[in-house]
N, C-alpha and C positions, 0 to 999 in steps of 0.2 A: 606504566612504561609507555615513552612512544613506539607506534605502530608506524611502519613504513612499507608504503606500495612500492610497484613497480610503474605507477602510474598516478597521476597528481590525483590526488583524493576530491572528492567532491567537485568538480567541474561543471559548470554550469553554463549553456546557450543559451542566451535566451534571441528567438529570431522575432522579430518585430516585422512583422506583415502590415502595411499602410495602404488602404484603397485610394486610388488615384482618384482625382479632383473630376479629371471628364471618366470616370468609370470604364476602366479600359479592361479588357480583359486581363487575366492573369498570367503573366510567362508561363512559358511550361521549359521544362528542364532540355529541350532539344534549344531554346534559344538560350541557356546558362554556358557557363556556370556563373551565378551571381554573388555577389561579397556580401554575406550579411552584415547587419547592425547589430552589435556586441556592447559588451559593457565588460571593459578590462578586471582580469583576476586579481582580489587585492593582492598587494605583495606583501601586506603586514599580517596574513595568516602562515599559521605555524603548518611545515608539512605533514605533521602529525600530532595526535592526540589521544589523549587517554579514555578508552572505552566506559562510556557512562555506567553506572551500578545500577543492577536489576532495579534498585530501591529511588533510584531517580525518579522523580515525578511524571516525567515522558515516558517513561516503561513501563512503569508499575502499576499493577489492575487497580481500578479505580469504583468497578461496580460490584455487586452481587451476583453470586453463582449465574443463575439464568438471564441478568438482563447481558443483550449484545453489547460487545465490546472489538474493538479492532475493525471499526466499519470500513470499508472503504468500497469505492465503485471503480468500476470497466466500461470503456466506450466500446459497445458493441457493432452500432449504426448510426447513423443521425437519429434514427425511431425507435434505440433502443440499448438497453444501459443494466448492468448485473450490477447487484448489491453484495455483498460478501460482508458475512462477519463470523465471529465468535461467541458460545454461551460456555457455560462450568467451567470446571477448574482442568488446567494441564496437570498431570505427574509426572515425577521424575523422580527414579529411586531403583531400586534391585528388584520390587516385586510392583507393578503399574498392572491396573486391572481398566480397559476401554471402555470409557461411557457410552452408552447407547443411544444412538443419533435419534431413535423413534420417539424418546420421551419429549422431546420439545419440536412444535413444529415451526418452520421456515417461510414466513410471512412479510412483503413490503405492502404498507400501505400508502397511498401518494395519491396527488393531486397539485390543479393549481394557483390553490391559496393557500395560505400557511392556517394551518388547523383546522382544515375540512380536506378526510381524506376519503374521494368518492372512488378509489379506485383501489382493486389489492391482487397483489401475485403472491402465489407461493412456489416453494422452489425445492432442493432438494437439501438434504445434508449428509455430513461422514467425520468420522476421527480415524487420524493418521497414527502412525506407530514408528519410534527410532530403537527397535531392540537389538542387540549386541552378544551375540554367541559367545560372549568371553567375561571368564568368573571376572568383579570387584568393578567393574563399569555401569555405569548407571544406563536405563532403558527408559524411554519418553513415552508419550501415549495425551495426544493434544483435547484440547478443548474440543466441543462440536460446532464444526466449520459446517458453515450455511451458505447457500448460492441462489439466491433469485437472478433470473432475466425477465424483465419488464420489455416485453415485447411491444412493437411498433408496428402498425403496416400501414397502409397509405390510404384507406380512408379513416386512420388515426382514431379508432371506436376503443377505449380501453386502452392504448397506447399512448406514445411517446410523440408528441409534435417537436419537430426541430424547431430548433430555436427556440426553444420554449425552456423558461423556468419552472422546475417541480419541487414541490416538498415532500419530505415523507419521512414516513418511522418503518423502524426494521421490529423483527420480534416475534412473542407468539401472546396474540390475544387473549389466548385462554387462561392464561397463570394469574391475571396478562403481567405482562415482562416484555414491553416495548421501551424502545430507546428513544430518547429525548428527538424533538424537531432537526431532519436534519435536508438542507437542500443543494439541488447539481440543475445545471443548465442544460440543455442538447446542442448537438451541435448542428449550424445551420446544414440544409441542401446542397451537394454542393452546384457549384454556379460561379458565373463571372465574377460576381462582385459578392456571394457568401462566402467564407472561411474564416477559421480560425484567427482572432484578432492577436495572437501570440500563442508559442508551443514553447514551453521547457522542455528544454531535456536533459537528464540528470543519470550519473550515475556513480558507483563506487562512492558509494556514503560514509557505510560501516555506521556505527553508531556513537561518535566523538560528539565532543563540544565542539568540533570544527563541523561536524554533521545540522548541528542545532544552527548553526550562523548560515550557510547554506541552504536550508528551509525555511528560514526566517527573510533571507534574502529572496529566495524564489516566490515566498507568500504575498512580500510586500509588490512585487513584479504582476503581482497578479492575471496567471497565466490564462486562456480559456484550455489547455489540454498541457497535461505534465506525461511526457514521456519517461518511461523508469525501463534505464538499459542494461540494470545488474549487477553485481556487486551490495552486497546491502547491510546486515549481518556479521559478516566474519563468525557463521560461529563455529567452522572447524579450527579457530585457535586458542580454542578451549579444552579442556577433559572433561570426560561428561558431567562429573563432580563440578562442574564451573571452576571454582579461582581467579586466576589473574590469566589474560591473554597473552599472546605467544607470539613473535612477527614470525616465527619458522618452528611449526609443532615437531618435525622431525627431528631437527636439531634439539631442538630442548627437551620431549620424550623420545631417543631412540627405541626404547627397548617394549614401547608401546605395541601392540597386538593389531592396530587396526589405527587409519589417523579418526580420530574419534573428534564428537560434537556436542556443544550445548546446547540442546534446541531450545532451551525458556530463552534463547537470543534472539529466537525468530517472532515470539510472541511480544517481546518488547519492539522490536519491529512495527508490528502490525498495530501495537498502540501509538508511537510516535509520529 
C-alpha cells in the first residue's frame, strides 16, 4: 500500500558552499539571510511508496553472528569521530532472552593509509529491549550496539587531524571478527576559508523505493557532512508480528492495547 505523510517524504538540501576567488571571509548569519543554491524536486516521483521487505537486499543481514554490521559514524569535532555498529542476532518473539554485551569486545582500528592500522580505541557496548506487558505481542531484544569515540586533541598524538582522511576497521580482534576496510574524512578547523565543501540535509525517509532514489541522489551529490533530521523507520505502523504497514495504526487496530512496533524496522535501517 501507499504511505502518505503529512509532509513530502524524502526532501533533500543540498547547500553548496563555494570559496571566493580573493578568499574573503565567510558571511555570518547577522549579514543574511542568504538564498541557497538548490536543485529542484523531481516532479516525476510518486508521493508515496511501498515499504521495502525485510528480505530486500538493503536490509537484510549480510554477515555472520559476530562480524559488525550496520556501521556508521558521528561527527563529534573536527579531532574526533564515534563509530557505531552492530554484532549477533536481534530476537523477536513471546519469549527473547538478551545477549551479553561483555562476550565481544568494542574495538576501531585506524590510520592513515589504507591497510596499516597504527592506531585503536576501544569503546563501550549494550542491548536494548522493546517488551510489551500485553499477552499475544511480540517483544524485541537487539543486537550488541557498540560505540567507540576516536578522540582528538591538538597535539593530535593518537587522534584525529582535521582534514585529514582515515581508514579503519570496526570489531573485536580476538575472534577476530573485524569488518572489511572502511574510510571517513574530518572535517577541516574551522577558519575563513575551511568548511564544509557541501552539507545534506535529509530527512523523513521511511524506507521506500522512493527512499533508495533519494540516497542514491544524495550519494552521487557527494556531500562532505549529511545531516539526518528524523523521521526514518516508520516502524510504529506496524504490529509487532510485522505484516503489512498502516498509514493510521489506530484506525486500522482500534481495539489494540498499546500503538505497538516492529523494531527489525530499525535494524534494516541501520543497514541501508
Amino acid at each position: 500500500m501507499e504511505l502518505y505523510c503529512s509532509c513530502i517524504a524524502s526532501v533533500i538540501f543540498l547547500f553548496l558552499v563555494g570559496v571566493a576567488a580573493n578568499a574573503q571571509s565567510i558571511p555570518t548569519t547577522l549579514e543574511g539571510p542568504f538564498q541557497p543554491v538548490t536543485r529542484s524536486f523531481d516532479p516525476s516521483l510518486r508521493r508515496g511508496s511501498d515499504d521495502l521487505p525485510m528480505d530486500h537486499p538493503r536490509l537484510k543481514k549480510n554477515v555472520t553472528s559476530m562480524f559488525p554490521e550496520q556501521i556508521a559514524l558521528a561527527i563529534s569535532s573536527p579531532s574526533s569521530m564515534w563509530v557505531s555498529w552492530v554484532t549477533g542476532d536481534a530476537q523477536i518473539g513471546l519469549n527473547v532472552t538478551p545477549l551479553d554485551p561483555s562476550t565481544v569486545a568494542s574495538e576501531v582500528w585506524y590510520g592513515k593509509e589504507s591497510g596499516k592500522y597504527l592506531m585503536k580505541r576501544k569503546g563501550l557496548s549494550m542491548v536494548y529491549s522493546q517488551l510489551y506487558p500485553f499477552e499475544g505481542l511480540w517483544n524485541y531484544t537487539s543486537g550488541i550496539i557498540h560505540h567507540v569515540k576516536i578522540d582528538g586533541c591538538m597535539s593530535f598524538i593518537e587522534g584525529l587531524e582535521p582534514g585529514t582522511k582515515y581508514y579503519y576497521k570496526c570489531g573485536d580482534s580476538a575472534f577476530p571478527a573485524m569488518s572489511d576496510e572502511k574510510v571517513f574524512e574530518t572535517m577541516p578547523l574551522p577558519g575563513p576559508d575551511r568548511y564544509p565543501r557541501r552539507i545534506a540535509v535529509v530527512g523523513d525517509l521511511g524506507l521506500t523505493s522512493n527512499s533508495t532514489t533519494t540516497i542514491d541522489h544524495l550519494t552521487a551529490n557527494d556531500p562532505s557532512m549529511i545531516l539526518m533530521i528524523g523521521d526514518l523507520a516508520y516502524a510504529n505502523q506496524y504490529r509487532t508480528t510485522g505484516g503489512s504497514a498502516v498509514s493510521c495504526f489506530i484506525c486500522a487496530f482500534p481495539n489494540a492495547p498499546i500503538r505497538e512496533s516492529y523494531q527489525p524496522r530499525w535494524d534494516g535501517w541501520g543497514r541501508y
